[in-house]
C-alpha positions in Angstrom: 113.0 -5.1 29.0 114.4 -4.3 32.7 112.6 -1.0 33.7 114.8 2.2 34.3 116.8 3.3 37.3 114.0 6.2 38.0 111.6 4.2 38.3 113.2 1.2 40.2 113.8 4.6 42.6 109.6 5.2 42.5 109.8 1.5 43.5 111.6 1.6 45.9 110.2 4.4 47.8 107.1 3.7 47.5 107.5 0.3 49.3 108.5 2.1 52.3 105.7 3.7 54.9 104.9 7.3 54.7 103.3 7.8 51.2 100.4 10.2 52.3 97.7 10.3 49.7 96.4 7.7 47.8 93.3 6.7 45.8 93.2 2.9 45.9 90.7 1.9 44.0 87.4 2.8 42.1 83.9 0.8 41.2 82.0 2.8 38.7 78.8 1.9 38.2 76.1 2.1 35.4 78.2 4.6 33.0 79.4 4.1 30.2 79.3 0.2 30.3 80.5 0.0 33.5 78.7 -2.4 35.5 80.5 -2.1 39.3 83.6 -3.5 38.3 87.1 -2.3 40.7 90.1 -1.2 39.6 92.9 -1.1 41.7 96.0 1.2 41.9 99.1 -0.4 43.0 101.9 2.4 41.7 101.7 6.0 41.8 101.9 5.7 38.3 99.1 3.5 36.5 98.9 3.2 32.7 95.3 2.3 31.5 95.3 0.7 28.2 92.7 -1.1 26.6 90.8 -0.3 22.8 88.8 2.5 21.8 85.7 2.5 23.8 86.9 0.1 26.6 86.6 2.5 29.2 89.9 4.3 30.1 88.9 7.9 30.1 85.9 7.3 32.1 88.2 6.0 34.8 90.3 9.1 34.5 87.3 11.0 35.0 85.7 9.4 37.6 88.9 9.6 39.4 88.6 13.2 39.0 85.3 13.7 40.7 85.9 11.4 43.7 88.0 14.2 45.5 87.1 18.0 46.1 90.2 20.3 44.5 90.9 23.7 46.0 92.1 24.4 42.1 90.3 23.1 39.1 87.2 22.0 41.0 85.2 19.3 38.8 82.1 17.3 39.1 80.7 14.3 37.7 78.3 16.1 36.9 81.3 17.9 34.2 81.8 14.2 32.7 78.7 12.3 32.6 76.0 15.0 31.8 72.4 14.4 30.9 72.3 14.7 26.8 69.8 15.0 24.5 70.5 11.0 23.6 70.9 9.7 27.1 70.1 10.4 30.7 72.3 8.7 33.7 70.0 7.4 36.2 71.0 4.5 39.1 74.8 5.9 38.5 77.8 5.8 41.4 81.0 6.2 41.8 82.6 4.1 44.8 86.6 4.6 45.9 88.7 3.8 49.1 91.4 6.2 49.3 94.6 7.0 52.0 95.4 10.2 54.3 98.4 9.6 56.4 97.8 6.1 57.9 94.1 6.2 57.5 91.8 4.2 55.1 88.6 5.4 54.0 85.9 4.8 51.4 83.1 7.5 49.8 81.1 7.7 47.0 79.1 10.3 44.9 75.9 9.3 43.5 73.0 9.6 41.2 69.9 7.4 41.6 67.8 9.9 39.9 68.3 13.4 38.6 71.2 14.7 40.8 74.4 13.9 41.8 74.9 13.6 45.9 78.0 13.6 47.9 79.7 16.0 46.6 80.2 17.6 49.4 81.4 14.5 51.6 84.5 14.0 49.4 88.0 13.9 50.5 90.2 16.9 50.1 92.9 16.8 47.2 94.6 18.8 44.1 93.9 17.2 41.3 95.2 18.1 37.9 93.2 16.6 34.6 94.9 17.0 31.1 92.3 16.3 28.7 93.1 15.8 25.2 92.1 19.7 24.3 95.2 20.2 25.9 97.1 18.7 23.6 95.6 19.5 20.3 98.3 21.7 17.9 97.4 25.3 18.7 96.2 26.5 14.8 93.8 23.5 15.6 92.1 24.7 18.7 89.0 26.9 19.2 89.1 30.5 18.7 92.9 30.3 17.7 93.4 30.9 14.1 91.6 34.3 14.6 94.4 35.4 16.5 96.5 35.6 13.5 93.6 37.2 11.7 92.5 40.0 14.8 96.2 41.3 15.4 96.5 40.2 18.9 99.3 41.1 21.0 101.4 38.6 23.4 100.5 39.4 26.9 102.2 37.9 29.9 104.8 35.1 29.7 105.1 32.4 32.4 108.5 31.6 31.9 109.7 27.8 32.5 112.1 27.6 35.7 115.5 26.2 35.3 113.9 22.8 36.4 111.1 22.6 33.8 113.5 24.0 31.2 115.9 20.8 32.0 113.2 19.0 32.0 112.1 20.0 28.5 115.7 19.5 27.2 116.1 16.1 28.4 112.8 15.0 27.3 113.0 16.3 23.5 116.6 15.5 23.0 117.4 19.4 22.1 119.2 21.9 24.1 116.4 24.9 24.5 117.5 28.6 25.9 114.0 29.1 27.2 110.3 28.2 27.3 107.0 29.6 28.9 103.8 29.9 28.2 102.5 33.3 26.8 99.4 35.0 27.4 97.3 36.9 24.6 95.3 40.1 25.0 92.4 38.3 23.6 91.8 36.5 26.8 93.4 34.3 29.7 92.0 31.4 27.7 94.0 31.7 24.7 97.6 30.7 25.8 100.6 30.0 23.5 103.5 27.5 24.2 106.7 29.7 23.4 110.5 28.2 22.8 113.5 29.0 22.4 116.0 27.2 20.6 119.3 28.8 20.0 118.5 31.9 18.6 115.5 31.1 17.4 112.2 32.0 19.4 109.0 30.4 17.7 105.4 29.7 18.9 103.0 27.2 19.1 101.9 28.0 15.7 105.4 26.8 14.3 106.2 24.1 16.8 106.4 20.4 16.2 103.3 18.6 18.0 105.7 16.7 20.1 107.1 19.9 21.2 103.6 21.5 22.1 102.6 18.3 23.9 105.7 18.2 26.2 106.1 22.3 26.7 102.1 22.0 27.9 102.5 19.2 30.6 105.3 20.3 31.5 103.5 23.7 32.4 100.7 21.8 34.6 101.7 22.6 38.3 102.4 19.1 40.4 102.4 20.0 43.7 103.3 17.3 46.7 100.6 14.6 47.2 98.3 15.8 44.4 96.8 13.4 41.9 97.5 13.5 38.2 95.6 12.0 35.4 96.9 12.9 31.8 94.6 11.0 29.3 96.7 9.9 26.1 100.2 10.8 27.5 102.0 9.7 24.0 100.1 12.0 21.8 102.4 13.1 19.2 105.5 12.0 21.3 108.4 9.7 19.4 109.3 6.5 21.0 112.3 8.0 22.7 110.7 10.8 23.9 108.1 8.8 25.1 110.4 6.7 27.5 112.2 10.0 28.6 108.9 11.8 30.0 108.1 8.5 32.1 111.5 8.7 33.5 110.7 12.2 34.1 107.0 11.3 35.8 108.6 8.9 37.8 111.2 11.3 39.2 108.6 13.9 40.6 106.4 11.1 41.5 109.1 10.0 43.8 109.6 13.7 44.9 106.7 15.0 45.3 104.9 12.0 46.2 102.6 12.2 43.5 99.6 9.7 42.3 99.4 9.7 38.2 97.0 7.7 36.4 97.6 7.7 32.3 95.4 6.1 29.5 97.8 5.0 26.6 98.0 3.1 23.9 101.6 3.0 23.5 104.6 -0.4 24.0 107.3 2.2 25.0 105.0 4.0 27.8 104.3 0.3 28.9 107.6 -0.9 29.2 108.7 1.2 31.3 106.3 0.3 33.8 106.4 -2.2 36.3 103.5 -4.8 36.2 101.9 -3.9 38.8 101.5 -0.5 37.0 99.9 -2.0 34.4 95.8 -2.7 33.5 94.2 -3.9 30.5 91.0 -3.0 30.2 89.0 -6.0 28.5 85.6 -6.1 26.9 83.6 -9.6 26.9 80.6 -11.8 26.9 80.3 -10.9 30.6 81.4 -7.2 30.4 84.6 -5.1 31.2 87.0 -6.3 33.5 90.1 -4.7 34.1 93.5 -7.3 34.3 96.4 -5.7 36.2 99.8 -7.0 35.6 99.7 -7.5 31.4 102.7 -7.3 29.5 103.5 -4.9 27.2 103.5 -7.3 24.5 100.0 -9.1 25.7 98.3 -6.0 25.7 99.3 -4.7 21.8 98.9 -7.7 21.1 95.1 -7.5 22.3 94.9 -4.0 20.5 96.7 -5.3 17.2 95.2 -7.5 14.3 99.5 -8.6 14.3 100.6 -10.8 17.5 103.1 -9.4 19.5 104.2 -12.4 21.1 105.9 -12.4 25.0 108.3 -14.9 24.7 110.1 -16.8 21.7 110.1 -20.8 21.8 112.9 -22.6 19.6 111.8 -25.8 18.6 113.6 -28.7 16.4 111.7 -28.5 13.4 108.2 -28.3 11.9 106.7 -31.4 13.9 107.8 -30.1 17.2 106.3 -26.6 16.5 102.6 -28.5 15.1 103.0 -30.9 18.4 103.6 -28.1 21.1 101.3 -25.6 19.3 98.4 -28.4 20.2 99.9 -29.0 23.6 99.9 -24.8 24.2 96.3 -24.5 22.6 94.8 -27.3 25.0 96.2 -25.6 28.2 94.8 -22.7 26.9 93.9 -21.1 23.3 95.7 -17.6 24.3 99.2 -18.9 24.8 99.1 -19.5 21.1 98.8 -16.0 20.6 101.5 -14.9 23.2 104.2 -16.6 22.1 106.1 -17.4 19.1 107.4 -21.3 17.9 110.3 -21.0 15.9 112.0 -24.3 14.1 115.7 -23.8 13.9 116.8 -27.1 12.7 119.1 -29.8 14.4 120.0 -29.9 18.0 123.3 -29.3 16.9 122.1 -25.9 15.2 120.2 -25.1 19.1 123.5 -25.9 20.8 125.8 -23.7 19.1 122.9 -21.0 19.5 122.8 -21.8 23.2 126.6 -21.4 23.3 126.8 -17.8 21.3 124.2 -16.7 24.1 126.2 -18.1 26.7 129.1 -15.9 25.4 127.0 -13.1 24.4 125.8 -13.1 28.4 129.0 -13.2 30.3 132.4 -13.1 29.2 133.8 -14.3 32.5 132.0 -17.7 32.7 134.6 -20.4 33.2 135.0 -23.2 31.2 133.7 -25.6 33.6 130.7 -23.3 34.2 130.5 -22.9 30.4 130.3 -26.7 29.5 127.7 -27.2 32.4 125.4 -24.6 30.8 125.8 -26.0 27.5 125.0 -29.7 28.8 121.5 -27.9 30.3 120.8 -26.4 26.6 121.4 -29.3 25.0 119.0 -31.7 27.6 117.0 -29.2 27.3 116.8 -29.5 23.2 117.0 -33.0 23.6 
């Protein structure tokens, strides 16, 4: 599937000089199962996927820590604490990163019982969305006693026009307005609020979709900062899913933004480019991280059905038994990633060949027409 027009526009700008900050790649070390192992960034947007447990959020998190942020300061100390059931010891985080034209590398460490560097990190806003974020509001801590305690709305921080388009375009509905509202039972407790039509409802009556895109929407991207939203599709529907990337990719281009997501989602994945894309994998030999999947490899990994890339149409039941062992003694995976289909006589592939030829162009001419058929059918043959 050809990727959208935004991001062919992220594309192209950023292959052009000037993008200003940019975290390259990361090694983490001795956390989580991670054993050292880089992963680079090659788009301001990056999709992580990979199964439970293979390490995305961890790469989120130790993106997080690798830069000091003048808002939402965090440490690693925040993600990989010392518990009860385990202690990290001989732990690091390593990263290479871009200001302006130069390149530069830093780490934050912990051989024994504290973190060091911390104070030698680059400068940078950073915004994490965790997945507290995006939990329904009834669902969230402390939130069904409001309904109990009689708490009043407080301030609203009303969406601007932009974020309100924004919100539209991504749901599919047409809303009147949207903010988030404050409580008098603290700054923490705040309340997605929309408007649709006449109607004005809160978080406690919205859709999940809704509450997901209304809250990051509401997260402040401001030029050059880095963005890491773990599970980006939560409670999204394919189409709104493909519509918020779209979106991303916009104010990446704009604000010349770094985003790193972890999903588990084809439509997120498709409308990356592969360079935008890394599997995490989990083997004999540990994780390693494969940039450049396709969508269809990597549910394919995740899936107990295949997903197959690419369709092969064979003569008949022989051919698909005789290239299936050819396939498999290349290598065992192609099996998987594609899909041998008999469709009967060459006669049967050639008039298939020809309704594609039609299907594709309308304005072939004949001569062009017959040479394209003679290809299918050597091709067949």
């Amino acid at each position: 599937m050809p990727i959208s027009a935004e991001m062919r526009r992220l594309e192209a700008r950023f292959a052009t000089p000037g993008w200003p900050q940019f975290l390259s790649w990361l090694e983490v070390e001795n956390i989580r199962g991670w054993t050292g192992q880089r992963i680079e960034f090659r788009f301001p947007i990056v999709a992580l996927v990979g199964e439970n447990g293979a390490g995305k959020s961890t790469i989120l998190q130790a993106a997080a820590a690798s830069y000091q942020s003048p808002q939402n300061e965090r440490y690693a100390s925040d993600f990989f604490p010392d518990t009860p059931f385990e202690k990290i010891e001989g732990a690091a985080i390593r990263f290479s990163y871009r200001q302006g034209n130069n390149n530069n590398t830093g780490a934050v460490r912990k051989p024994t019982n504290r973190w060091r560097g911390n104070t030698t990190r680059p400068k940078r806003l950073v915004q994490y969305v965790d997945l507290r974020r995006l939990q329904p509001v009834s669902a969230r801590t402390g939130y069904a006693q409001l309904l109990k305690k009689g708490v009043a709305e407080g301030a609203s921080q009303a969406f601007d026009a932009g974020q309100l388009q924004r919100l539209s375009y991504i749901l599919g509905k047409q809303y009147s307005a949207a903010g988030i509202s404050a409580t008098d039972a603290g700054a923490d407790k705040t309340v997605p609020v929309l408007n649709l039509a006449d109607n004005r409802y809160s978080g406690f009556h919205q859709g999940a979709g809704e509450i997901t895109a209304a809250e990051l929407l509401a997260v402040s991207y401001p030029k050059n900062s880095l963005i890491l939203i773990d599970e980006i599709e939560t409670s999204l529907h394919p189409r709104a899913q493909r519509r918020l990337m779209r979106d991303l990719a916009t104010i990446a281009r704009l604000n010349e933004l770094q985003i790193i997501i972890t999903t588990h989602s084809p439509y997120v994945l498709e409308e990356l480019p592969d360079a935008a894309r890394i599997y995490l994998m989990e083997g004999a030999e540990g994780k390693r991280p494969v940039t450049g999947v396709s969508p269809e490899f990597a549910m394919t990994r995740m899936d107990e059905e295949a997903h197959p890339e690419c369709d092969i149409y064979v003569e008949d039941n022989r051919a698909k038994a005789l290239l299936g062992e050819i396939l498999a003694n290349v290598d065992r995976t192609l099996l998987t990633r594609s899909k041998l289909i008999p469709f009967g006589s060459a006669q049967v592939g050639i008039a298939l060949g020809s309704r594609l030829i039609d299907r594709q162009s309308q304005k072939m001419t004949v001569a062009a027409r017959a040479t394209a058929e003679r290809k299918v059918f050597a091709h067949l043959s």
